[in-house]
Steps between C-alpha positions, in 0.01 A plus 500: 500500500766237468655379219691197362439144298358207668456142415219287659553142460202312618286228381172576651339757200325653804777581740717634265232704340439654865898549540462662174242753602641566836848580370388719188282703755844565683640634169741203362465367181362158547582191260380191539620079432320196610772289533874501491566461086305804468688655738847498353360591171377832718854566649640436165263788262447770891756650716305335827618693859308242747340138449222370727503135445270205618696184613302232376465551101400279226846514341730540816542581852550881568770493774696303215431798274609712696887326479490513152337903499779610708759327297389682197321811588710556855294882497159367544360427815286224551219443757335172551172443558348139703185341543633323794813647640819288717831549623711293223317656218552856689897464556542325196330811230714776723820273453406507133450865482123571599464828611216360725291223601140570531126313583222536247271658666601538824730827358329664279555773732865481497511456118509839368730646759735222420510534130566823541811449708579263243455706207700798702804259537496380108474766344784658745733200396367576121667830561833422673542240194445782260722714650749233545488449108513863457810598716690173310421627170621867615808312581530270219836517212203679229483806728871550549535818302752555222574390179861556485778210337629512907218483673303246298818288528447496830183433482543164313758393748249519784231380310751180433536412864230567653318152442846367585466566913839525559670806726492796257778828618437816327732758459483863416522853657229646729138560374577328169189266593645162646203450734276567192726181306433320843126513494505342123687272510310371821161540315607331235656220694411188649390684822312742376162457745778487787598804655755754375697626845681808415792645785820773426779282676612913576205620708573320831780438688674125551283387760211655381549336207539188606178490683304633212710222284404214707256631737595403908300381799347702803804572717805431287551901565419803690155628322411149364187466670372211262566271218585678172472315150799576277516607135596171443227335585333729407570414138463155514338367168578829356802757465742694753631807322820653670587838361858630572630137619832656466377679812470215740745419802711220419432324760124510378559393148681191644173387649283589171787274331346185742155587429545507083685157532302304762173685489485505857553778804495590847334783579650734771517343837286172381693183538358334209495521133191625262492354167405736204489481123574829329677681182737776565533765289777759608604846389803679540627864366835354628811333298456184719824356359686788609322449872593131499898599424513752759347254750118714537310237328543113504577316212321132571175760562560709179589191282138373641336776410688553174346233331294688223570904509356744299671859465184766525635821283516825636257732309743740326594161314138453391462854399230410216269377837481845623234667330308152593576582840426819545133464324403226744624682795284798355197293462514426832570846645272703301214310644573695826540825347326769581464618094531310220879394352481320146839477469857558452678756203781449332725694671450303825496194377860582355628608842404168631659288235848746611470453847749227675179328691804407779151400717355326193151421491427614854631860415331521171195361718512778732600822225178401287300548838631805629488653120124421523460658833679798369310498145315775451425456140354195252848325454819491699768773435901487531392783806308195730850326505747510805796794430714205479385461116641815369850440699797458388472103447262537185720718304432259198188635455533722224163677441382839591398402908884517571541857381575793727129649433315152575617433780407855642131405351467202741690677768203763520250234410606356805526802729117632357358144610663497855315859526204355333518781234538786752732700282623741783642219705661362202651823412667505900609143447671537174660829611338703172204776433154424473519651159747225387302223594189627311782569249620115496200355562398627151859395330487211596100444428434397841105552427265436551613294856653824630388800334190559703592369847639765781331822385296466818836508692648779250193713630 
């Protein structure tokens, strides 16, 4: 059975009545208007996927309606139905948006068939709208997480010019979230239902970069066996985000500098220019200023691009964001854990708030996940975290986990899940009797994880 709302809009009480019945027999849920005032009041109260519509109406022609549907409910698809059927009347509903142009009559065989293709391709464009909405609301300034003086400074400041569509450069170390910044301030922008082009100016080299900048024609090089749209038009009507701009040839960046003034390029072995219309939002983890002294960066190109900056902090600046952090990162790798984790004690949550984050938010990213992977237990411990935690660096941390005895507890921990409890291979591994590692596993109330696992392999 099929499913999915449908309008009939037909004068004849018969006809529609038998469209009404026909359809409803298929499985859609069937309403009904005799003209087209009742028709918009139908569309206003129902969520309607496909319209079949009569041309000549008491109130209106139907290939007219179907201008005006289109214009307001651009989802619905809209089939039109004639008495008498021509050429002008055909071209003229599928140049208004008819999904098809059918006889009375003389296709009632075809009908069903086609409203199902119909329905099939609204209620597909119904999705890709809803997931449209969805992944700009993921990427929207509300779900930028942190509550920190620093970060929600930062936050205003993009939230200030992002109406403003002017070239936006962030700054801030790697994995502090620039792209993130990017993505709201385009969604909140003037070219939000454009597209958002993402590209790391560091990935490629010069003339691969220049191709995927500005795209080239078949035959401009070896391998170029046919025309290639750049990035750049690519973003037309929407934004170009170039990550590590610091990265880019010179050479390069003096050609960007033509496009951002004249809004106008030539792609690679073309002879004439493409115009485009696009923000540019770039990122850098570079001192630009320094690069433009020593002659690495140009200055007309960074004073273009310097016209509203915003400094991203490094996250052991916004140390207050890090239990925020860490929770949403565990939200999102518990769900493909193999046993439940509810969360995070006290003691790990204080190693975290130590730690120098010299990744940022992509290291604190990736530690969450491989503490849930190593997790054996309801919450994370200070023994699912990298050795690096307990060096050296995060002597500050005054509690018991930096004693002599603590860290020997995690050290085993560790060795008895690499064996997967099999005590006798921990026992070769750490160099010490099987009697002491019964013996430790009870002083240092390893139980109940350990205390039962590897008799099978003591026997």
């Amino acid at each position: 059975m099929r499913h999915g709302n449908i309008l009939v809009v037909e004068d004849d009480v018969k006809i529609r009545s038998l469209l009404k019945r026909i359809l409803s027999l298929e499985g859609y849920t069937v309403f009904e208007a005799g003209d087209l005032r009742s028709a918009l009041r139908v569309l206003f109260k129902e969520r309607i996927e496909v319209i079949i519509s009569d041309v000549m109406l008491p109130d209106g022609n139907g290939i007219e309606f179907t201008k005006d549907i289109k214009s307001r409910y651009s989802n619905a698809e809209i089939i039109i139905l004639t008495a008498h059927a021509n050429i002008p009347d055909g071209v003229q509903a599928m140049r208004n948006g008819a999904f098809d142009y059918i006889t009375k009559g003389d296709d009632n065989d075809k009908l069903i068939p086609l409203v199902g293709h119909a329905m099939e391709k609204a209620q597909l464009q119904a999705k890709l709208v809803e997931m449209e909405k969805q992944a700009k609301q993921s990427f929207s300034f509300e779900n930028i997480i942190g509550r920190s003086p620093q970060v929600l400074e930062t936050i205003t400041l993009a939230e200030k010019v992002a109406p403003a569509d002017t070239t936006v450069l962030l700054s801030g170390e790697t994995g502090t979230g620039k792209e993130l910044f990017a993505k709201a301030i385009h969604v909140a922008g003037k070219r939000a239902a454009g597209t958002f082009v993402a590209l790391n100016c560091s990935a490629f080299s010069r003339n691969l970069l220049e191709s995927e900048i500005f795209g080239h024609k078949a035959g401009a090089f070896t391998g170029a066996i046919k025309d290639k749209q750049g990035l750049v038009e690519a973003a037309s009507c929407g934004t170009l985000f170039l990550d590590e701009i610091g990265e880019m040839d010179i050479e390069l960046q003096a050609k960007l500098l033509r496009v951002l003034e004249t809004n106008e390029f030539i792609k690679v072995g073309d002879t004439k220019y493409t115009k485009v219309d696009f923000r540019i939002i770039a990122a850098t983890n570079r001192n630009l200023e320094d690069d433009v002294k020593h002659g690495k960066f140009r200055k007309d190109l960074f004073y273009r691009l310097n016209v509203f900056t915003i400094h991203i902090p490094p996250l052991r600046e916004r140390k207050k964001d890090i239990p925020l952090l860490a929770e949403y990162f565990l939200r999102i790798f518990r769900q493909k854990s193999t046993h439940p984790v509810t969360g995070m004690n006290k003691e790990f949550l204080e190693l975290l708030q130590q730690h120098e984050w010299r990744g940022n938010i992509r290291e604190l990213k990736n530690v969450i996940e491989r503490a849930v992977i190593l997790s054996t237990g309801p919450e994370l411990t200070v023994s699912n975290l990298p050795l690096e935690f307990l060096s050296i660096g995060n002597e500050s941390h005054a509690t018991s986990s930096f004693n002599l005895n603590s860290i020997e507890k995690m050290h085993i921990q560790r060795v008895l899940k690499h064996t997967r409890g099999n005590k006798v291979e921990a026992a070769k591994l750490l160099n010490i009797g099987l009697t002491t590692v019964y013996r430790k596993i009870e002083e240092y109330n390893l139980y109940p994880e350990f205390a039962d696992a590897g008799y099978s392999s003591r026997r």
